[in-house]
C-alpha positions in Angstrom: 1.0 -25.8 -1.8 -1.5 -24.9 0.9 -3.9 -22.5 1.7 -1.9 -21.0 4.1 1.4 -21.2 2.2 0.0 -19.7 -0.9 -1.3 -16.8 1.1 2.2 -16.2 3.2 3.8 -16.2 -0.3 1.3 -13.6 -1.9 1.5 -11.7 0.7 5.7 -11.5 0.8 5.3 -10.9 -2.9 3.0 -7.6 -2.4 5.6 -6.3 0.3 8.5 -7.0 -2.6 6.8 -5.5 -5.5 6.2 -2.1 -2.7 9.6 -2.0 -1.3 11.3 -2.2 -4.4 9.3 0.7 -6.1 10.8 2.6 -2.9 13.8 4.9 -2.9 14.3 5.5 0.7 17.9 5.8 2.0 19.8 7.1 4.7 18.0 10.8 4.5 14.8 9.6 3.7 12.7 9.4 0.8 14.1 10.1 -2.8 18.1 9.0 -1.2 17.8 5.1 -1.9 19.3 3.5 -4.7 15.9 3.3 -6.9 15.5 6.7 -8.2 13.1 5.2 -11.3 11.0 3.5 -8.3 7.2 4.7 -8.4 6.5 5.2 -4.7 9.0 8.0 -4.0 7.6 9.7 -1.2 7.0 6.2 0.9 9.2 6.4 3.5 7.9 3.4 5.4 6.3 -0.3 4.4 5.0 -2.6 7.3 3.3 -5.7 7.5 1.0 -4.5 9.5 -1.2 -1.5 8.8 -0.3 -0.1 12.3 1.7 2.9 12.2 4.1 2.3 15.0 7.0 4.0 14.2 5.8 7.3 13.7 7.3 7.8 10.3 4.9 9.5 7.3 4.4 8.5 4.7 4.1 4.9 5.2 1.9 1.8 4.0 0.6 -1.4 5.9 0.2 -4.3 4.3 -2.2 -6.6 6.2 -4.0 -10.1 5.3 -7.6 -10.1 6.1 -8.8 -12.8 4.5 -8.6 -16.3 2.9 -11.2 -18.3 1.3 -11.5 -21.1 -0.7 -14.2 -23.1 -2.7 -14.4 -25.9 -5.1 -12.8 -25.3 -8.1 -12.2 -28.3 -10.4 -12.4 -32.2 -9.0 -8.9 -32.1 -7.7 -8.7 -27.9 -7.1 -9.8 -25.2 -4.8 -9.7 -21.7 -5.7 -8.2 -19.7 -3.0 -9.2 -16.1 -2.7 -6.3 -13.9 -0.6 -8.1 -10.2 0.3 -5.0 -7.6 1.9 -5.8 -4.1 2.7 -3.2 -2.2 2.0 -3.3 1.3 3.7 -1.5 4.2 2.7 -1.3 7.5 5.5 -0.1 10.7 5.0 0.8 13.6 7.8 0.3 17.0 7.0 2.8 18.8 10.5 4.3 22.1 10.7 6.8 21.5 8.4 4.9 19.6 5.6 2.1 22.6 5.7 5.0 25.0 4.5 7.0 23.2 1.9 3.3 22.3 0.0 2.6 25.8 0.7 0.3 26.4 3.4 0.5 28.5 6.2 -0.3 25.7 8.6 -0.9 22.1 8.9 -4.8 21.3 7.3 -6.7 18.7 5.5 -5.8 19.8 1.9 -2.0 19.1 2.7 -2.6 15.2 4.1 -5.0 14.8 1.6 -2.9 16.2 -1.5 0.4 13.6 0.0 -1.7 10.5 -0.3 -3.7 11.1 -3.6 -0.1 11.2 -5.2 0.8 8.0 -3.2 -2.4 6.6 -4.3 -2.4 6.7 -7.9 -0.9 10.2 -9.3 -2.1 9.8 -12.7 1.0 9.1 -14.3 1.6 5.7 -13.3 3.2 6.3 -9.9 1.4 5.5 -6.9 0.5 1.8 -4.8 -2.3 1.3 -7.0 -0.5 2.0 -10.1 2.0 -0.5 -8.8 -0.5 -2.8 -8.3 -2.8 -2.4 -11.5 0.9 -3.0 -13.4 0.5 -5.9 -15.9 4.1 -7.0 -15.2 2.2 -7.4 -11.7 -1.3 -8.7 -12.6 0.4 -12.7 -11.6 2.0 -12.0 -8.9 5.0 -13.5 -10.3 3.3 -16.9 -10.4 1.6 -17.2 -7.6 -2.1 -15.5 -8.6 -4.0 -16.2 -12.1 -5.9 -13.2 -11.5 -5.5 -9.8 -8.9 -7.8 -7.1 -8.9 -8.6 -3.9 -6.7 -12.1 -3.8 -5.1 -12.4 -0.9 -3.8 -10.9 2.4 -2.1 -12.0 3.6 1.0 -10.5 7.2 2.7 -10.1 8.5 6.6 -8.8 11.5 8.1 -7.8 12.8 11.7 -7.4 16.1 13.2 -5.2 15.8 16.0 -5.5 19.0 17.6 -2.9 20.6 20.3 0.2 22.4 20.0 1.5 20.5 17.1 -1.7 20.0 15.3 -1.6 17.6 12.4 -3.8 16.2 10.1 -3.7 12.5 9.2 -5.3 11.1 5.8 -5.3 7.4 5.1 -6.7 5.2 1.9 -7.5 1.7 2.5 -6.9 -0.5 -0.6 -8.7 -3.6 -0.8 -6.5 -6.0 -2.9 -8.1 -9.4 -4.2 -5.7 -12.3 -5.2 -6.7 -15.9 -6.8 -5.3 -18.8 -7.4 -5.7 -22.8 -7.4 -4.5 -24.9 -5.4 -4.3 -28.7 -5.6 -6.4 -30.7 -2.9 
């Protein structure tokens, strides 16, 4: 396998293990056919971490890196880095069913520490931490979480909203044969 393959393949297994912790069906989140899934309130996974389509709460899943270095006389060990971001919306609507009185900070920021890690074993980072996980199925001897990193946005106007976003950096090794 090659660099490039292994990393393609890591990367497709990330977007499975997300998609099928989902339970989004034809209403939304919480309607799909997973209801024991772990990321209920992700209503939209990309490849990408560009929210295009609009839709909150999503997740992007983007490669930013691949290394390798010697390893063994006929290995390399390959080093896959994905961020995986995770945004949240607090709008109109949101504000009131959490209980505020309008859209704010606290909201946005509430949706994705549950979507992050709730505590309880739900969350992308609870997903990924799993140790049915820790392999990728085969394809990493090791995966680990480096780090967490959090922005916000105030978009101000006559449907104010406040975004929140967590940026997961996910580590993934493995050897490959040269």
């Amino acid at each position: 396998m090659t660099l490039d393959e292994l990393s393609d393949q890591q990367w497709a297994k990330i977007m499975s293990l997300l998609q099928t912790e989902m339970n989004v069906g034809p209403t939304g989140p919480g309607s799909g056919t997973n209801p024991a899934g772990r990321l209920q309130g992700l209503y939209d996974l990309r490849k990408s971490i560009d929210p295009w389509t609009g839709l909150f709460p999503w997740c992007g899943v983007q490669l930013v890196d691949v290394s390798e270095r010697d390893y063994a006389s006929r290995l390399h060990l390959v080093t896959s880095t994905f961020h995986i971001v995770i945004g949240t919306k607090s709008d109109a609507k949101s504000a009131v069913t959490n209980g505020f009185p309008q859209p704010n900070l606290d909201d946005a920021m509430a949706q994705l520490q549950a979507l992050r890690s709730d505590g309880r074993g739900n969350g992308v980072a609870s997903v990924l931490r799993d140790k049915t996980n820790y392999g990728l199925g085969g394809l990493a001897l090791k995966t680990w979480i480096s780090g967490i990193k959090y922005d916000w946005e105030i978009v101000a106007g006559d449907d104010t909203e406040a975004l929140a976003y967590c940026i997961v950096s996910y580590n993934a090794q493995q050897t490959v044969s040269i």
